[in-house]
DOBA-760259 format. One line per field, with one value per residue: residue number from 1; x, z, y of N, C-alpha, C in turn. Coordinates in steps of 0.05 Angstrom, whole numbers, padded with zeros to 5 digits. Layout:
% DOBA-760259
seq	(NUM,...)
n_x	(X,...)
n_z	(Z,...)
n_y	(Y,...)
ca_x	(X,...)
ca_z	(Z,...)
ca_y	(Y,...)
c_x	(X,...)
c_z	(Z,...)
c_y	(Y,...)
//
This chain:
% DOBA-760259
seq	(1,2,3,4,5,6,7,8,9,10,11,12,13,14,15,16,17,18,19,20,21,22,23,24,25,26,27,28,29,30,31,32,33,34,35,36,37,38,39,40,41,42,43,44,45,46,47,48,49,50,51,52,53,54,55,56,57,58,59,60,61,62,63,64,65,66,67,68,69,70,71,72,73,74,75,76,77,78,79,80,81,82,83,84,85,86,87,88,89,90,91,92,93,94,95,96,97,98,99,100,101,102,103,104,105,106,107,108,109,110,111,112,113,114,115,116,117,118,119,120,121,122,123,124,125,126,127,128,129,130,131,132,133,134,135,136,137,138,139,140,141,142,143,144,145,146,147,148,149,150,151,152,153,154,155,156,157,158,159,160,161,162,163,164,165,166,167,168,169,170,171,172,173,174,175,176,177,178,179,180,181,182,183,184,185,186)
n_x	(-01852,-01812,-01824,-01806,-01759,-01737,-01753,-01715,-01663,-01671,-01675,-01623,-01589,-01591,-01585,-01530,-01513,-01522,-01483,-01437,-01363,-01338,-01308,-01327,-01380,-01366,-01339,-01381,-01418,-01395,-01377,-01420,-01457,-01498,-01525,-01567,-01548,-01572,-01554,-01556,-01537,-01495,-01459,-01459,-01432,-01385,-01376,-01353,-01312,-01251,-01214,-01144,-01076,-01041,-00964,-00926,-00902,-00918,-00933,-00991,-01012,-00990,-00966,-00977,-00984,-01018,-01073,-01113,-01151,-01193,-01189,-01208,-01201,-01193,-01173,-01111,-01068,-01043,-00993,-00998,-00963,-00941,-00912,-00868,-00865,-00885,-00949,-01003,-01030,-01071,-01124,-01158,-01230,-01229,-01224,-01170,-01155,-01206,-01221,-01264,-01306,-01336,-01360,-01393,-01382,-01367,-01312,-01289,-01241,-01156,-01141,-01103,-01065,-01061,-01030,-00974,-00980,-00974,-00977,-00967,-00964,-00978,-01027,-01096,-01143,-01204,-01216,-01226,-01229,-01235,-01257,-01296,-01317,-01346,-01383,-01415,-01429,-01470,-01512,-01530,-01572,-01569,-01528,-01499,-01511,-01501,-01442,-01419,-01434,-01411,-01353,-01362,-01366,-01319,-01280,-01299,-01286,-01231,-01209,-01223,-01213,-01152,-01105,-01060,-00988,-00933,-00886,-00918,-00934,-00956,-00923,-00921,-00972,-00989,-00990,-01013,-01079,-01064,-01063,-01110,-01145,-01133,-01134,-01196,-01221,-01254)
n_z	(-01488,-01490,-01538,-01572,-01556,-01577,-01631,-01647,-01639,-01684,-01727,-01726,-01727,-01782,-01808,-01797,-01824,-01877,-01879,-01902,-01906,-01981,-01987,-01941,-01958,-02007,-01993,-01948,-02000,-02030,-01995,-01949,-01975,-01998,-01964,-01929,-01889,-01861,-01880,-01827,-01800,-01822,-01812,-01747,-01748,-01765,-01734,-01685,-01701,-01728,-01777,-01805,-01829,-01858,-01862,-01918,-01914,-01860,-01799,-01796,-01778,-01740,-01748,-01698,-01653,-01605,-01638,-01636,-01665,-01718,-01785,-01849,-01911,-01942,-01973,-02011,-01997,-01976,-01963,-01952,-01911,-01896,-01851,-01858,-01918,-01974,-02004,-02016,-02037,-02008,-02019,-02034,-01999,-01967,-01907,-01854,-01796,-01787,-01749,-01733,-01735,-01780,-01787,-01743,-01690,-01637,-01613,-01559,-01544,-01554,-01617,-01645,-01691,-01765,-01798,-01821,-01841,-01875,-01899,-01970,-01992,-01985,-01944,-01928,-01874,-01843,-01778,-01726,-01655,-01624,-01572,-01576,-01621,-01618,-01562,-01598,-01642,-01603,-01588,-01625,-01677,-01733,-01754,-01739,-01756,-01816,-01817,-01807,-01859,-01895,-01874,-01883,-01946,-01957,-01945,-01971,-02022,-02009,-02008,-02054,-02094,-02090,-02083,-02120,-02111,-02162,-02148,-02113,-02140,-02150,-02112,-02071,-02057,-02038,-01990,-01973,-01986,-01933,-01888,-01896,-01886,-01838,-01809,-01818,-01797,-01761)
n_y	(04271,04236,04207,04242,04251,04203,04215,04251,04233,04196,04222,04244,04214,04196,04239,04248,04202,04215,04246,04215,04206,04210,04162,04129,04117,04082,04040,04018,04008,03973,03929,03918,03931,03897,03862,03880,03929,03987,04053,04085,04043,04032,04070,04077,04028,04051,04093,04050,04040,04062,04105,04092,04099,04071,04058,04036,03966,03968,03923,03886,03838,03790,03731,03665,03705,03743,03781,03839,03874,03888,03880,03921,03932,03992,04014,04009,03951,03891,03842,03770,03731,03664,03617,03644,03652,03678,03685,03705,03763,03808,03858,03921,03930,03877,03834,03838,03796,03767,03724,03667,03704,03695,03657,03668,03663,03708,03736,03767,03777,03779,03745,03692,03705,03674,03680,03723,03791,03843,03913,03926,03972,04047,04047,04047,04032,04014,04005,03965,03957,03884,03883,03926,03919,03875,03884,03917,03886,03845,03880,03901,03861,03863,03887,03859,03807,03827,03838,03785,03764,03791,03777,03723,03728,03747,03707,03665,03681,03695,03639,03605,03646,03664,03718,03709,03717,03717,03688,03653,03597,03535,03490,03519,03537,03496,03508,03557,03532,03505,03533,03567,03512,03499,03548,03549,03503,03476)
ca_x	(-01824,-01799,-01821,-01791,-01734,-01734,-01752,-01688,-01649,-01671,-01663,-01596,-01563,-01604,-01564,-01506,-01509,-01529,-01451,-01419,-01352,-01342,-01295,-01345,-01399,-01362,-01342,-01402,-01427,-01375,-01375,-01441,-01498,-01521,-01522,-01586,-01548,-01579,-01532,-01551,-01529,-01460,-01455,-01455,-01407,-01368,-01365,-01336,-01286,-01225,-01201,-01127,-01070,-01011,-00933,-00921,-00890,-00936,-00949,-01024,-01015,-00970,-00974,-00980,-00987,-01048,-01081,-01138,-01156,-01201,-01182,-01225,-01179,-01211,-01153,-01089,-01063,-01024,-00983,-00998,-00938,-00940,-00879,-00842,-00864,-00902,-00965,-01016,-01039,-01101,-01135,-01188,-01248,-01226,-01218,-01158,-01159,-01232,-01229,-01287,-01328,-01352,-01385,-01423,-01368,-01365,-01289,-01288,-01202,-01143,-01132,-01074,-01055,-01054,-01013,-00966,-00996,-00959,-00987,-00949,-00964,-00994,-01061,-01122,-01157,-01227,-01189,-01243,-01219,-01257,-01279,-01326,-01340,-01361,-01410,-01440,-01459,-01489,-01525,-01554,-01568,-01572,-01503,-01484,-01517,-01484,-01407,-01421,-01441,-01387,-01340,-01362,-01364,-01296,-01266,-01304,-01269,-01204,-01212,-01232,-01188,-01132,-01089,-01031,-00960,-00917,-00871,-00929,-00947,-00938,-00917,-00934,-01004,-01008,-00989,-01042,-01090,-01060,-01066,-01138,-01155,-01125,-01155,-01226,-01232,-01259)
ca_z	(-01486,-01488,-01568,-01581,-01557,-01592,-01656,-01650,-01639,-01710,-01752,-01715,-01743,-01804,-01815,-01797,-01841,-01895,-01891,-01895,-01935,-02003,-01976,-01929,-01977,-02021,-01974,-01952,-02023,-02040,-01974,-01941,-01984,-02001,-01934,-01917,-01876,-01870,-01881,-01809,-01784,-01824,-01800,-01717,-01751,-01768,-01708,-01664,-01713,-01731,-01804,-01801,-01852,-01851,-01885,-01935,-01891,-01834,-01800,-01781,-01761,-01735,-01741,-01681,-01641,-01609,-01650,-01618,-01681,-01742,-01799,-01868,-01927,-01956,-02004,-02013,-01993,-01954,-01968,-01935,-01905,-01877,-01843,-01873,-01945,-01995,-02002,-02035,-02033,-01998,-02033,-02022,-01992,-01960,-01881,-01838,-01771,-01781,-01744,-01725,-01746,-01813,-01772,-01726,-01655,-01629,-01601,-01554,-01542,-01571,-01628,-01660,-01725,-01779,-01818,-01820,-01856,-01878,-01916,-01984,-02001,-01970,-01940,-01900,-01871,-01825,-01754,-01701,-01628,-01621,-01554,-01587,-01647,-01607,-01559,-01618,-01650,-01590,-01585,-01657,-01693,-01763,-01759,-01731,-01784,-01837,-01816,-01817,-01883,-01902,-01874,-01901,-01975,-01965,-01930,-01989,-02049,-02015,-02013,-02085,-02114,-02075,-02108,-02113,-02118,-02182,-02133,-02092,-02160,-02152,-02083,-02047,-02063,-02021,-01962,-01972,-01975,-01903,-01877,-01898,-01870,-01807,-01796,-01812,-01800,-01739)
ca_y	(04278,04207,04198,04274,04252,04185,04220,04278,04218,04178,04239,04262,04188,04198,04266,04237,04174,04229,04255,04201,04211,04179,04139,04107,04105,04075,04011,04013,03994,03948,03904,03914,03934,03878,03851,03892,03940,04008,04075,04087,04027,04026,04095,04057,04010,04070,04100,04038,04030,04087,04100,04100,04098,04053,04063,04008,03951,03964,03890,03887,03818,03775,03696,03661,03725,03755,03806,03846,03880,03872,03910,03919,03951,04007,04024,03998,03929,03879,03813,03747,03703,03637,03603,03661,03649,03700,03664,03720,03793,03824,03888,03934,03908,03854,03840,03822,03792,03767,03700,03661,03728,03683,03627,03669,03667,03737,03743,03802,03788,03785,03716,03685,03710,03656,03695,03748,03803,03878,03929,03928,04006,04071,04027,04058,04012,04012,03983,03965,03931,03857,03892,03945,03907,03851,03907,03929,03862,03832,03896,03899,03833,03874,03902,03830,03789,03843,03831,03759,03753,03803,03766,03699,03735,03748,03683,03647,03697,03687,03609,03605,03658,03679,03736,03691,03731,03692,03663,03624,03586,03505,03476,03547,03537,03473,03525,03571,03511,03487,03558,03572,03491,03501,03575,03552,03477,03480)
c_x	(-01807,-01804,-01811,-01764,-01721,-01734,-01724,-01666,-01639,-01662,-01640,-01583,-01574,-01592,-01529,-01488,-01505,-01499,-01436,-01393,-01348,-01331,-01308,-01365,-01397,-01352,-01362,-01425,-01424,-01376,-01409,-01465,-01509,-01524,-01544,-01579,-01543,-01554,-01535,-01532,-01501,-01453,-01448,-01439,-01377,-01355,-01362,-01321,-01269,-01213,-01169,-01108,-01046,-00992,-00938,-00901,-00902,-00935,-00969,-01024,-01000,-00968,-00960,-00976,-01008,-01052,-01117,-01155,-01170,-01195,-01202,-01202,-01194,-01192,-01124,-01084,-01045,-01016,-00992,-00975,-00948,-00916,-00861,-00845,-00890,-00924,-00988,-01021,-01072,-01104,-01161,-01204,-01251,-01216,-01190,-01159,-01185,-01238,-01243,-01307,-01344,-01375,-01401,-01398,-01369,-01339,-01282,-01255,-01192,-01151,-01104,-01073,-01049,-01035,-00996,-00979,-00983,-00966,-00955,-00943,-00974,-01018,-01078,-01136,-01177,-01214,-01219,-01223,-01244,-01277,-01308,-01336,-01364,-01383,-01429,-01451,-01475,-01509,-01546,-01540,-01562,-01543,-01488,-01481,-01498,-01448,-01410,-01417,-01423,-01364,-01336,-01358,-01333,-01278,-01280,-01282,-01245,-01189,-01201,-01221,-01180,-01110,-01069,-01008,-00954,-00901,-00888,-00952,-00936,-00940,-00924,-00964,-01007,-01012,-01008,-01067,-01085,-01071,-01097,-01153,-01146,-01133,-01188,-01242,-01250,-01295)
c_z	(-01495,-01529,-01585,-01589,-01574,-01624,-01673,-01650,-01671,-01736,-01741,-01730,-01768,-01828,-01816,-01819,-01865,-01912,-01885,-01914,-01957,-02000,-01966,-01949,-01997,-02015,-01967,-01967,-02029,-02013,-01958,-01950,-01996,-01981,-01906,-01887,-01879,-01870,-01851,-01787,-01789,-01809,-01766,-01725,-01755,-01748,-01685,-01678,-01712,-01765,-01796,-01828,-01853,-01877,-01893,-01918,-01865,-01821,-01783,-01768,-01758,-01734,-01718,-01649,-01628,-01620,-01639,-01640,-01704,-01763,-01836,-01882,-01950,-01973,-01997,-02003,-01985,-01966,-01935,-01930,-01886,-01873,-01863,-01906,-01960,-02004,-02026,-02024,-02031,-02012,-02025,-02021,-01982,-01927,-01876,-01803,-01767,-01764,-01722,-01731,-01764,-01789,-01740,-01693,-01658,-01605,-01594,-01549,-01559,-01589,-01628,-01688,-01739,-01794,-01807,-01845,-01863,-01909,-01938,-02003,-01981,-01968,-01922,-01903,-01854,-01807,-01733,-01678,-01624,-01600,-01563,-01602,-01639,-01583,-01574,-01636,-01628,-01593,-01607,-01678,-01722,-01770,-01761,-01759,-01816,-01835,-01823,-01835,-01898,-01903,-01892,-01933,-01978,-01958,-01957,-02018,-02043,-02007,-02039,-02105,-02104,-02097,-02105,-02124,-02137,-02163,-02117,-02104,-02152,-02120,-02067,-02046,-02040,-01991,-01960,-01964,-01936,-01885,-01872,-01878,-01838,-01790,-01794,-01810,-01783,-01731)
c_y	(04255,04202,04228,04268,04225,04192,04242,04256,04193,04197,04255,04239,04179,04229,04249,04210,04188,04240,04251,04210,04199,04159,04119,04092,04096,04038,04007,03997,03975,03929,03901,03921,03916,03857,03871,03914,03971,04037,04074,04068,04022,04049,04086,04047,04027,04078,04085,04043,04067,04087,04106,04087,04093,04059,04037,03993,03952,03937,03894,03869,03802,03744,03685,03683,03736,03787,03819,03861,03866,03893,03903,03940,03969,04015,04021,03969,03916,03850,03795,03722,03682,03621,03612,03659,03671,03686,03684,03748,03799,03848,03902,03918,03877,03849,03818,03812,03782,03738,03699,03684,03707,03661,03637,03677,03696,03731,03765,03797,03778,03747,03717,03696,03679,03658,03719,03765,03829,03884,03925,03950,04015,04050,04044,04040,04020,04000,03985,03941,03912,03874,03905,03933,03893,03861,03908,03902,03848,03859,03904,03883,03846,03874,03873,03806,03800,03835,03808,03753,03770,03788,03737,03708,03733,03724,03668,03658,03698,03666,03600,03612,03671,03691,03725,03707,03703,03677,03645,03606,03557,03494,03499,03548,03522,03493,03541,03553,03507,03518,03564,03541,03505,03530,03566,03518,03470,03490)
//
């Protein structure tokens, strides 16, 4: 009875993973498949999280604010301000709110915002609360190890090459710099 019910249980989130929509399986692709994590298991990542779908000007995050949210941008995109200045633009595939995620901390409450952050079109984004996220990776290392290294992909690509708006060419740069130090020096 006990491996019946274990086996109705592997091919029930084996169905489920099966129809995913393209939407998913298409983030999916682009942020975590090569981060050895299986459809089933994005599928669990799926269902803590909520797809939802922000007006242009939304603000996801607020600098120096607590934000309890992590958000992943599955289509459309958001500007980055720092001490009120236009600094660069976020785009699909790319997470906000992820701090300490890259280096491993698991933050089940709210942070600070480093940034202010607002969608700068129609955006849907992946939105999970730290609480559940942070459940489900202690709970399974796979999923855990997978954000991680998600995250780090993306905290390194928007180090390296940040989509810089024309106005935050020159002396706005150094602010981005200070922004990114002072979020991940630590």
């Amino acid at each position: 009875v006990i491996n019946g019910g274990h086996i109705y249980t592997i091919l029930s989130e084996k169905r489920s993973a099966e129809a995913m929509p393209k939407q998913a399986l298409d983030l999916w692709k682009a942020v975590f498949g090569e981060h050895s994590l299986s459809a089933v298991e994005f599928d669990r990542l799926l269902q803590t999280g909520t797809w939802t779908t922000f007006r242009k000007g939304t603000v996801l995050q607020e600098e120096g604010r607590p934000s309890n949210s992590l958000f992943l941008i599955a289509k459309g995109g958001a500007d980055v301000y720092h001490k009120g200045e236009l600094l660069h633009s976020l785009h699909e595939h790319q997470f906000i709110g992820d701090m300490g995620l890259s280096s491993g901390i698991i933050i089940d409450g709210p942070v600070l915002g480093v940034a202010h952050v607002e969608t700068n079109m129609q955006t849907t984004c992946l939105v999970w609360r730290r609480q559940q996220l942070s459940e489900l990776m202690e709970n399974n290392p796979t999923i855990a190890s997978a954000i991680r290294a998600a995250v780090s992909e993306d905290v390194v690509r928007k180090h390296s090459k940040p989509q810089l708006v024309p106005e935050a060419q020159g002396e706005h740069v150094q602010h981005l710099c200070e922004m990114w130090r002072e979020r991940y020096s630590s």
